[in-house]
C-alpha positions as CSV (number, residue, x, y, z in Angstrom):
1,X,390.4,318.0,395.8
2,X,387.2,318.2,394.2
3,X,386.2,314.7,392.8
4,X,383.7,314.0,389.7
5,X,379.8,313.1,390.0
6,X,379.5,309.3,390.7
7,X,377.4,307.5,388.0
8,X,373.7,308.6,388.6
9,X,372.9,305.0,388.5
10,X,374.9,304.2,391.8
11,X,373.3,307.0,393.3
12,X,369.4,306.2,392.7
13,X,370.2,302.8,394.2
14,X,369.1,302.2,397.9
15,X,371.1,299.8,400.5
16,X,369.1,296.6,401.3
17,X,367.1,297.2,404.3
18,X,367.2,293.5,404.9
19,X,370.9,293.4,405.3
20,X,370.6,296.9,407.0
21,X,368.6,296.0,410.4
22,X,370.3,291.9,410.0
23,X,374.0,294.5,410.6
24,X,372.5,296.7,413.1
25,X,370.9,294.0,415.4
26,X,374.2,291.6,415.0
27,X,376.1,295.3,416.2
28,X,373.9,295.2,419.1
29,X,374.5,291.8,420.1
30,X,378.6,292.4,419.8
31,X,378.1,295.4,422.3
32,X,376.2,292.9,424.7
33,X,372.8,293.3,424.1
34,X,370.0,290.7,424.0
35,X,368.7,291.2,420.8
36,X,366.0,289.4,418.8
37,X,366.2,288.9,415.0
38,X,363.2,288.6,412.9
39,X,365.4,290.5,410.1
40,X,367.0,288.4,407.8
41,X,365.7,285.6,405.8
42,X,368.0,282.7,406.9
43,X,367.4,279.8,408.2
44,X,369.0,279.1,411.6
45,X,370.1,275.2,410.6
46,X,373.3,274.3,410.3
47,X,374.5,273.2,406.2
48,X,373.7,269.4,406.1
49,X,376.9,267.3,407.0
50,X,376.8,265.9,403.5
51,X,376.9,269.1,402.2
52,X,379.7,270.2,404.1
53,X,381.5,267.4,403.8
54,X,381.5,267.7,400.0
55,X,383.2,271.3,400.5
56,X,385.8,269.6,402.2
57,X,386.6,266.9,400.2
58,X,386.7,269.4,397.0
59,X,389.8,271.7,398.9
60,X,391.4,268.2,400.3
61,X,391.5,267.1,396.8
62,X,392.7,270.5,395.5
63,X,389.4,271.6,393.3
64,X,390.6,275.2,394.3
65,X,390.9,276.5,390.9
66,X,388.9,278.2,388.0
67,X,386.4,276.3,386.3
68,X,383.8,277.3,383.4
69,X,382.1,280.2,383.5
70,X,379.2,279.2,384.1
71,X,379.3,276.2,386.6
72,X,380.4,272.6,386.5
73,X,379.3,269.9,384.7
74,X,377.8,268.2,387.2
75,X,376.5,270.3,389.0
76,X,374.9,271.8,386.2
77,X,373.7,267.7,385.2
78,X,372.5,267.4,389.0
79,X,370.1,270.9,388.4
80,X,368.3,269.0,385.3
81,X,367.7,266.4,386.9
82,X,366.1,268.5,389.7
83,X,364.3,270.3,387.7
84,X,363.1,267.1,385.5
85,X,362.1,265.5,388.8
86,X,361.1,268.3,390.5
87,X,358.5,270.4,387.8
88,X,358.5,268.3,385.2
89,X,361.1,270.5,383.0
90,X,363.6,269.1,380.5
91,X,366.7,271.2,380.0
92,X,370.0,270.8,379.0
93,X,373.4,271.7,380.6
94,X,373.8,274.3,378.1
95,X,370.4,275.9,379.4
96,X,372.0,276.1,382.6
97,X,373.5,279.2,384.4
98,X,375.3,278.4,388.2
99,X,376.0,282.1,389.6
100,X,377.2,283.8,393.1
101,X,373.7,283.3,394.1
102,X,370.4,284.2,392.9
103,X,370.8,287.9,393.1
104,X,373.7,287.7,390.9
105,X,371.6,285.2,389.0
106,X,368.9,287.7,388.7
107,X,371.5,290.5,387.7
108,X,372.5,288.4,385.2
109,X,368.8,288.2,384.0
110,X,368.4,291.4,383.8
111,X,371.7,292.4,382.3
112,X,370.8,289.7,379.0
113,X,366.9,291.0,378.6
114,X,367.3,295.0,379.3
115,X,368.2,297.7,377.0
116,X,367.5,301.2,378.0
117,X,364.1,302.5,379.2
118,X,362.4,298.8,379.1
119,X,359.8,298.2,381.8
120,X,359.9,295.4,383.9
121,X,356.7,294.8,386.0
122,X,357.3,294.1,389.2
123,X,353.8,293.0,391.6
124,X,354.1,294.5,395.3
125,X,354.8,293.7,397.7
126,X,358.3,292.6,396.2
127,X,361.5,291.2,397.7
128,X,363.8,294.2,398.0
129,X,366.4,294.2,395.0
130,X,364.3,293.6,392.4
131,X,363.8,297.3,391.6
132,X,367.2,297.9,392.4
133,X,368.8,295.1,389.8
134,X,366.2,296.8,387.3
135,X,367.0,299.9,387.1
136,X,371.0,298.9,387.6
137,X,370.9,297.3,384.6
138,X,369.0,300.7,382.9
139,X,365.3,299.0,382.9
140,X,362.7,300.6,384.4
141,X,361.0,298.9,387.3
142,X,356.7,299.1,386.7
143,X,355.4,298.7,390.4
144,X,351.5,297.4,390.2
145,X,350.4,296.9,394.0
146,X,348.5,293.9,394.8
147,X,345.6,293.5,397.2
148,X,345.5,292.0,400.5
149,X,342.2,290.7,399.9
150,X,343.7,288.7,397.1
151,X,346.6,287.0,398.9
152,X,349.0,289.7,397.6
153,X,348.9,288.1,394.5
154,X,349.0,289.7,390.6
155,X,345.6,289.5,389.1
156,X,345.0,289.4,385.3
157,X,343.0,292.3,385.6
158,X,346.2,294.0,387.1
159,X,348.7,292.6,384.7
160,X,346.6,293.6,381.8
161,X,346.9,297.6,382.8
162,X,350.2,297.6,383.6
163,X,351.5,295.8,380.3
164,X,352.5,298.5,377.7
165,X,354.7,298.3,374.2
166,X,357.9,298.9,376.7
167,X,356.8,295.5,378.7
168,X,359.8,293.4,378.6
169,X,359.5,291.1,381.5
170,X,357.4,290.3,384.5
171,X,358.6,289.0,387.4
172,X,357.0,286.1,389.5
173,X,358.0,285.3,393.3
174,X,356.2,282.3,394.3
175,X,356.4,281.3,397.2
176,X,356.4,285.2,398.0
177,X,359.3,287.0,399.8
178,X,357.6,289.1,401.7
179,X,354.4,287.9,401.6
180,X,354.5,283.8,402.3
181,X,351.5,283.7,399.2
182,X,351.7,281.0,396.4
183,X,350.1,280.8,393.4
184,X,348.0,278.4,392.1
185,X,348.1,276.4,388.6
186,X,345.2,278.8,387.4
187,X,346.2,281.7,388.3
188,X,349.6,281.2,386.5
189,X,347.9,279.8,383.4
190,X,346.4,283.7,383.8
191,X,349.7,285.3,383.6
192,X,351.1,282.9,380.6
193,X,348.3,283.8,378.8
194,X,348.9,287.3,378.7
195,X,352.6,286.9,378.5
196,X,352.0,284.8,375.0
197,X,349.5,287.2,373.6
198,X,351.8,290.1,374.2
199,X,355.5,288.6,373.8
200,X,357.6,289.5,377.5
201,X,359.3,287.6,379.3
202,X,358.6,286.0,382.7
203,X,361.1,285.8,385.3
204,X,360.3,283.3,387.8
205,X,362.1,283.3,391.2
206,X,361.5,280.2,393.0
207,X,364.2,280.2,395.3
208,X,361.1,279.2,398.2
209,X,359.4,275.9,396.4
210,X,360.5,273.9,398.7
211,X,359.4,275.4,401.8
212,X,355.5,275.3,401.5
213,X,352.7,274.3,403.9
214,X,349.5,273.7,404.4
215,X,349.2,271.1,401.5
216,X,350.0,273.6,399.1
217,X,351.8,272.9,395.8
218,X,354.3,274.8,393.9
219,X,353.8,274.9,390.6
220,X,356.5,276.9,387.8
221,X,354.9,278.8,385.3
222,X,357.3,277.0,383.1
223,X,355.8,273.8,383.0
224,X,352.8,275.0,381.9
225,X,354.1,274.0,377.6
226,X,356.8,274.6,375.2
227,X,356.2,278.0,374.3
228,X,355.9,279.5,377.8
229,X,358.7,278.0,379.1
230,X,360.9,279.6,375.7
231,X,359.4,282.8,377.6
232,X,360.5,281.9,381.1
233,X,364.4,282.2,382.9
234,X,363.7,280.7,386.2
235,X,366.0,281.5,388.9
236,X,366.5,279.8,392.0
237,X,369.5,278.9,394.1
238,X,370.4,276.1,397.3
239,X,370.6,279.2,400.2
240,X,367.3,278.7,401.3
241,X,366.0,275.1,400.6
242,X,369.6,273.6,402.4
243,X,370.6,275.9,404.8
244,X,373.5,277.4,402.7
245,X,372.9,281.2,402.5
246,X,376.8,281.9,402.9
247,X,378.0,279.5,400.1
248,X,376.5,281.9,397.6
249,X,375.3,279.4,394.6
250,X,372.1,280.1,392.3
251,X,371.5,279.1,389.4
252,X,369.2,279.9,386.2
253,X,367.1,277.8,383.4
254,X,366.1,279.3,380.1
255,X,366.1,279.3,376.4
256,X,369.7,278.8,375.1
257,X,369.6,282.6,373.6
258,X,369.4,284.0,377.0
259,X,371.7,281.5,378.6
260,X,374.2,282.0,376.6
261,X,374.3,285.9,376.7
262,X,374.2,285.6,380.6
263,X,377.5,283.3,380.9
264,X,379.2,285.5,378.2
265,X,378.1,288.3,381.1
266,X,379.1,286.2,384.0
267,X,382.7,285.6,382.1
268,X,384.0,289.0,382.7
269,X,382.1,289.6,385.6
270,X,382.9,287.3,388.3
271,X,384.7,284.4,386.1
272,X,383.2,281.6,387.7
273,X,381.2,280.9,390.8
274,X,383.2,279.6,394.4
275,X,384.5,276.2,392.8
276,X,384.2,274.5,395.8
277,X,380.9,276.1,396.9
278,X,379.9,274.5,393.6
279,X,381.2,270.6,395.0
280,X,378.8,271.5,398.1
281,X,375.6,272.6,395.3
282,X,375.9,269.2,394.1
283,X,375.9,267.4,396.8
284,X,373.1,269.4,398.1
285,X,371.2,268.4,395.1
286,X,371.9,265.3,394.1
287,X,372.3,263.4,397.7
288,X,369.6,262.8,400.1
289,X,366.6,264.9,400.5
290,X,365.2,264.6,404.1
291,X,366.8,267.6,405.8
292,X,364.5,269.6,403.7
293,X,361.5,268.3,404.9
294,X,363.1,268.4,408.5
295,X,363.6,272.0,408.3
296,X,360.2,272.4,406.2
297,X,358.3,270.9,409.1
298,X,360.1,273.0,411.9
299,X,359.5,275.9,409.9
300,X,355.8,275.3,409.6
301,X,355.3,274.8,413.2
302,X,357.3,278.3,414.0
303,X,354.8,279.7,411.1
304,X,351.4,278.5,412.6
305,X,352.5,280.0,416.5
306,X,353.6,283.5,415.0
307,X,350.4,283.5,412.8
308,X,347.9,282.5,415.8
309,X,350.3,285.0,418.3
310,X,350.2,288.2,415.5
311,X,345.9,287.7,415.0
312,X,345.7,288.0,418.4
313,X,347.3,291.2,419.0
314,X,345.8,294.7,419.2
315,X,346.2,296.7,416.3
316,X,348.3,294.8,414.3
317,X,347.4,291.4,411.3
318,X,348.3,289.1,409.1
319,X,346.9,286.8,406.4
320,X,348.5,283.0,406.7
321,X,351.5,282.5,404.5
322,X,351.8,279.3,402.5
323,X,355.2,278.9,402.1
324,X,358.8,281.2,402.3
325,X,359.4,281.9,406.3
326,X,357.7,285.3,406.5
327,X,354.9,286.7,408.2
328,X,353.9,290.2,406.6
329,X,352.1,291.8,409.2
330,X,349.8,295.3,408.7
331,X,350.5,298.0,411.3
332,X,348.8,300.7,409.7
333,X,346.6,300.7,412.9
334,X,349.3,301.8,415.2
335,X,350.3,305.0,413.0
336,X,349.4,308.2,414.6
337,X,349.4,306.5,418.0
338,X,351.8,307.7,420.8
339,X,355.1,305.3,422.1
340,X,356.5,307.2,425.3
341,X,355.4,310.6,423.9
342,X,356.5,309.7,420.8
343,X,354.0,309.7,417.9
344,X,354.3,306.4,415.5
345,X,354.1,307.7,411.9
346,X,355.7,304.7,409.6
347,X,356.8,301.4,409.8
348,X,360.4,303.1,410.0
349,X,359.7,304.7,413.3
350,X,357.8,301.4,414.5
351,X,361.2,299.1,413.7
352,X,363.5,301.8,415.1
353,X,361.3,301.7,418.3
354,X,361.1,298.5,418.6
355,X,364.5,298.0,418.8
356,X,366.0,300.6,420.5
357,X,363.5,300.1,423.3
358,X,362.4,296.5,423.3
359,X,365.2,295.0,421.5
360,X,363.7,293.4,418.8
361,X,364.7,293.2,414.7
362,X,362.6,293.6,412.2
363,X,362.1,294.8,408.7
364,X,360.0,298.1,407.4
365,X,357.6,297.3,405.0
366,X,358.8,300.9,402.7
367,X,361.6,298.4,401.2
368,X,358.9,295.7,399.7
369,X,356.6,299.1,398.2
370,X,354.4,298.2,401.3
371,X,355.1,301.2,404.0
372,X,351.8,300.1,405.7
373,X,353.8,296.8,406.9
374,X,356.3,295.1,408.3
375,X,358.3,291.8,407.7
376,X,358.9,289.2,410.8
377,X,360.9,286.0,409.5
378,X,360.6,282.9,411.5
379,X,363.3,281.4,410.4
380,X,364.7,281.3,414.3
381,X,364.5,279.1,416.8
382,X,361.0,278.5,418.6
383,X,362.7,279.6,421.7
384,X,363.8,283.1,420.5
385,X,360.2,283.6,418.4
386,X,358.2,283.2,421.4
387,X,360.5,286.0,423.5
388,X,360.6,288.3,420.7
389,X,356.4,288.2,419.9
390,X,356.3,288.6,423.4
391,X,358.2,291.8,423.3
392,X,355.8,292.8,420.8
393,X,353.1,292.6,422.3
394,X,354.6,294.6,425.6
395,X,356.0,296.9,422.9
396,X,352.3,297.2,421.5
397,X,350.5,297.4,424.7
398,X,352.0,301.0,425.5
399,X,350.7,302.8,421.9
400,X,348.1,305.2,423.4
């Protein structure tokens, strides 16, 4: 049988490499091997026994069916008063989109603002599937690399070049996955600026605020008045800040225009999100807030070791993140050098390397538009960090 084309738009779409190496290294520890992950972002705490006891309480008391379309009530209350509290944002419910977590949340985005052949500019290094969720939803993702010397970060200079009369959005990633870089009050003022004089729309992910170090502050572009927050859908979601990556909840905040035309989406895409994942998302945000800053400070003690460790090795650096769990590291040194007779040529080759030979996970920089790098997350234990840089560095010290 000879079966029709699949859409063109399926096939133009690469797998996560993220998820990729996180499913290869998990293989290799099911076949017995002592593998370390620095793949996926996710962090290694257990979901807060509130939290989980909220879940519980919702099946016990039978909240196991439908609800609307685009989130509870109060859980939807419980996000403005987060974000009222938080950044200094008033919203209402209305305003409010709960989703299967902030991909879907940013697929939703996209699906509301996109009609064919509209640009969205998108700074690199980027997280993974925002080009992807672009051009699935027929928009046209704008790459503008950044510069290392500037934190990674989207200049106005930069901005300015890449906006064009198919500009439609711009997205914004602060605290940065890959990168760990934040961006300050004035250099968002920057951005809102040209987003008001030329009319797109700014989509904020700021699924990291709440991991952040060094006495740095998160600030959404949002808050900075009335008429750039009409401009701005900010997505963000309770996997990273509470430990509940598997639960699957995000959620968005923007003008009532676009909220609306994302939950009429949502409707007849997915119905509702997990109802009782949604019990959990409340609890999460409206209970007690100290396992954040448990996990913040464990986190920041993991990020100042693999920092200090990765500076000190040959051939390979890194500039200090400020938030996120991420250390972007520049191997562009090691390329055309020799492992075993075998000639190092990409970040690919490095990561596949790595791990067949020293067992350790990591991600390629080609998925973030950076093929000069690689990702480590530290979102591990200390224990496992401080044996997998130290297969690193073995790994490292053989490269003739």
């Amino acid at each position: 049988m000879v079966f029709k084309m699949l859409s063109q738009k399926a096939l133009q779409i690469t797998p996560s490499p993220t998820l990729a190496i996180d499913s290869k290294a998990k293989q290799m520890k099911a076949e017995g091997k002592d593998v370390i992950g620095f793949g996926a972002g996710e962090p290694d705490f257990d979901t807060p026994v509130h939290i989980r006891e909220a879940a519980i309480s919702a099946i016990n008391d039978g909240f196991t069916r439908y609800t609307p379309a685009s989130g509870i009530p109060e859980l939807k209350k419980a996000i403005c008063n987060k974000f009222f509290k938080d950044n200094g944002l008033s919203y209402e419910p209305q305003q409010i989109v709960v989703s299967n977590g902030a991909k879907h949340s940013l697929d939703n985005v996209f699906a509301a603002l996109l009609n064919e052949g509209d640009e969205v500019i998108v700074p690199s290094p980027y997280w993974v599937s925002y080009p992807e969720l672009i051009k699935l939803n027929d928009g046209i993702p704008l790459v503008v690399k950044t510069k290392k010397e500037n934190g990674f970060k989207l200049g106005k200079a930069e901005l300015e070049k890449a906006i064009s009369p198919r500009t439609k959005a711009l997205i914004i990633n602060s605290p940065s996955n890959p990168t760990g870089q934040v961006y300050t009050r004035s250099e968002l003022e920057e951005i809102a600026s040209l987003a008001l004089k030329h009319n797109f729309y700014l989509v904020s992910d700021e699924v990291y605020e709440k991991i952040i170090y060094d006495g740095k502050e998160h600030f959404s572009i949002a808050s900075l008045g009335e008429e750039i927050k009409d401009l701005t859908i900010i997505v963000n979601a309770v996997s990273k800040t509470y430990a509940m990556t598997g639960w699957r909840i995000g959620y968005t905040a923007s003008n009532q225009k676009i909220a609306s035309a994302m939950a009429d989406i949502q409707s007849h895409a997915t119905s509702n999100p997990n109802s009782i994942a949604q019990k959990a998302a409340t609890a999460a945000i409206s209970g007690p807030q100290d396992c954040i800053e448990e996990m913040r400070q464990s986190f920041e003690k993991r990020k100042d070791y693999m920092y200090q460790f990765i500076n000190n090795l040959p051939l390979v650096s890194c500039i200090e993140p400020h938030g996120a769990f991420y250390a972007f590291v520049d191997i562009k040194e090691t390329f055309s050098r020799n492992f075993r007779g075998i000639k190092i040529e990409n970040g690919n080759n490095f990561a596949e390397l790595l791990l067949e030979h020293y067992t350790v996970a990591l991600v390629p920089g080609d998925g973030f538009g950076a093929p000069d790098y690689i990702r480590l997350s530290y979102a591990t234990s200390m224990e496992n960090m401080v044996t997998g840089l130290e297969r690193l560095k073995s790994f490292l010290s053989e490269l003739i």
